[in-house]
C-alpha positions in Angstrom: 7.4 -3.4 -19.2 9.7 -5.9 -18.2 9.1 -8.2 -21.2 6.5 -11.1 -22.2 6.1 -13.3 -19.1 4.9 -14.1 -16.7 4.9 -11.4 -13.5 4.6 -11.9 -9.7 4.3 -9.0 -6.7 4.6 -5.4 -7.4 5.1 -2.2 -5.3 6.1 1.7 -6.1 8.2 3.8 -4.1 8.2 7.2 -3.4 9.6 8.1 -6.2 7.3 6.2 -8.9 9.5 3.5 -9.4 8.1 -0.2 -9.5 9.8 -3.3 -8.0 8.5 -6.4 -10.1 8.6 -10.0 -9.0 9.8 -12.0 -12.0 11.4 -15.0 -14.1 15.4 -14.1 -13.9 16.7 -16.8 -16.7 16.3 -19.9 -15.1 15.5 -18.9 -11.9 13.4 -15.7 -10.4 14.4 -12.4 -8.8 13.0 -8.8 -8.4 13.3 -6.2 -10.8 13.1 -2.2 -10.5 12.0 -0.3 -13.8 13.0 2.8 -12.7 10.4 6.3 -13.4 11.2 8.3 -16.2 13.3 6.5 -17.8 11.6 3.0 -17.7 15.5 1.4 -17.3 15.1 -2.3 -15.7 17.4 -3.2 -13.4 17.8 -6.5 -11.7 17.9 -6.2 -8.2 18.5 -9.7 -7.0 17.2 -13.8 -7.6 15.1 -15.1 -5.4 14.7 -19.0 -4.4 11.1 -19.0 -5.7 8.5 -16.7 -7.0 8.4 -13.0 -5.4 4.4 -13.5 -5.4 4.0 -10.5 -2.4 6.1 -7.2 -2.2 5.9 -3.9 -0.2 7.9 -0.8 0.5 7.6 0.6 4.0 8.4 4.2 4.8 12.1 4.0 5.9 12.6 2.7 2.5 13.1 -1.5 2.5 11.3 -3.5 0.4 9.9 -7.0 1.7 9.7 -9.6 -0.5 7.3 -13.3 0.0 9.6 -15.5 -1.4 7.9 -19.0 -2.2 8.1 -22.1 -4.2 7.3 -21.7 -8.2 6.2 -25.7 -7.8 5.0 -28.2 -5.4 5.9 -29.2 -2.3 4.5 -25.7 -1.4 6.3 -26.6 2.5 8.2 -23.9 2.7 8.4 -20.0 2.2 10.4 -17.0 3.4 10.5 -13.1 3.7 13.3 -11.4 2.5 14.0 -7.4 3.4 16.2 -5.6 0.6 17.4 -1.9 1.6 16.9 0.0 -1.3 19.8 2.6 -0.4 22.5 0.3 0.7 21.2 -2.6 -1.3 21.5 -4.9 1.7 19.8 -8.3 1.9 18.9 -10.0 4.7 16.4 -12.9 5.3 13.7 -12.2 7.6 11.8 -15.1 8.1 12.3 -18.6 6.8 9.9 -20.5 9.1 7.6 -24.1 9.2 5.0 -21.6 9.4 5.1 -20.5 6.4 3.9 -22.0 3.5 4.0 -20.4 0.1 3.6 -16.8 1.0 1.9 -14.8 -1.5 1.2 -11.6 0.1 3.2 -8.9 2.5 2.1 -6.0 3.8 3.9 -3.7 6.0 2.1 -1.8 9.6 3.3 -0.1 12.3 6.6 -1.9 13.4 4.7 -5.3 11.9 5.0 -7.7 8.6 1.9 -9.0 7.6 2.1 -12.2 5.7 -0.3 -14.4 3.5 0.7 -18.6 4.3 -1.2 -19.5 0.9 -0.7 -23.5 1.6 -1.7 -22.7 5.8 -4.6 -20.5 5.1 -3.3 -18.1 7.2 -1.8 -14.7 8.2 1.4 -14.3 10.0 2.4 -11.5 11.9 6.3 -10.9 12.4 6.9 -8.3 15.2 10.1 -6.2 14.8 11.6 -6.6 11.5 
């Protein structure tokens, strides 16, 4: 699946399909490799490496978007509708430092801050 390299985050919808953080050319992005068919599909570049994803129940997927290299000073969470294919950037904060992990709870983001040792909690998104 998806090739011979290196792979970051990964989550599976409803509907067995699997979102895969990964090298995009030059760059890096998340892919869907959609059930059934096993058809990948590039759904969009990232800044950095898409180390942490997750699918919450009303169908976005959240994406820790960090750096591939140092300085590890920075990091951000991305939210990508999976119907409308909207993009928006959640968080992009001094507070967090190469994310590597997301997790979704009730009407909270959980997120890992690799370089801060630390979990950040972003209420509302």
């Amino acid at each position: 699946m998806v090739g011979n390299q290196s792979l970051y985050g990964i989550a599976v919808d409803q509907y067995s399909n699997v979102y895969v953080g990964a090298p995009l050319g030059l760059g890096f992005g998340v892919v869907k490799v959609s059930a059934g068919t096993l058809r990948q599909t590039t759904l969009f570049s990232t800044a950095g490496l898409a180390e942490g994803l997750a699918i919450s129940s009303s169908g976005d997927l959240y994406v820790a978007d960090g750096p591939a290299l140092p300085p590890y000073d920075w990091g951000r969470i991305l939210k990508y509708n999976l119907s409308t294919g909207a993009l928006v950037e959640l968080v992009n904060s001094g507070e967090l430092k190469a994310p590597s992990g997301v997790a979704i709870g009730a009407n909270v983001i959980y997120v890992t801050s690799t370089w801060n040792n630390t979990v950040l909690a972003v209420h509302g998104k």
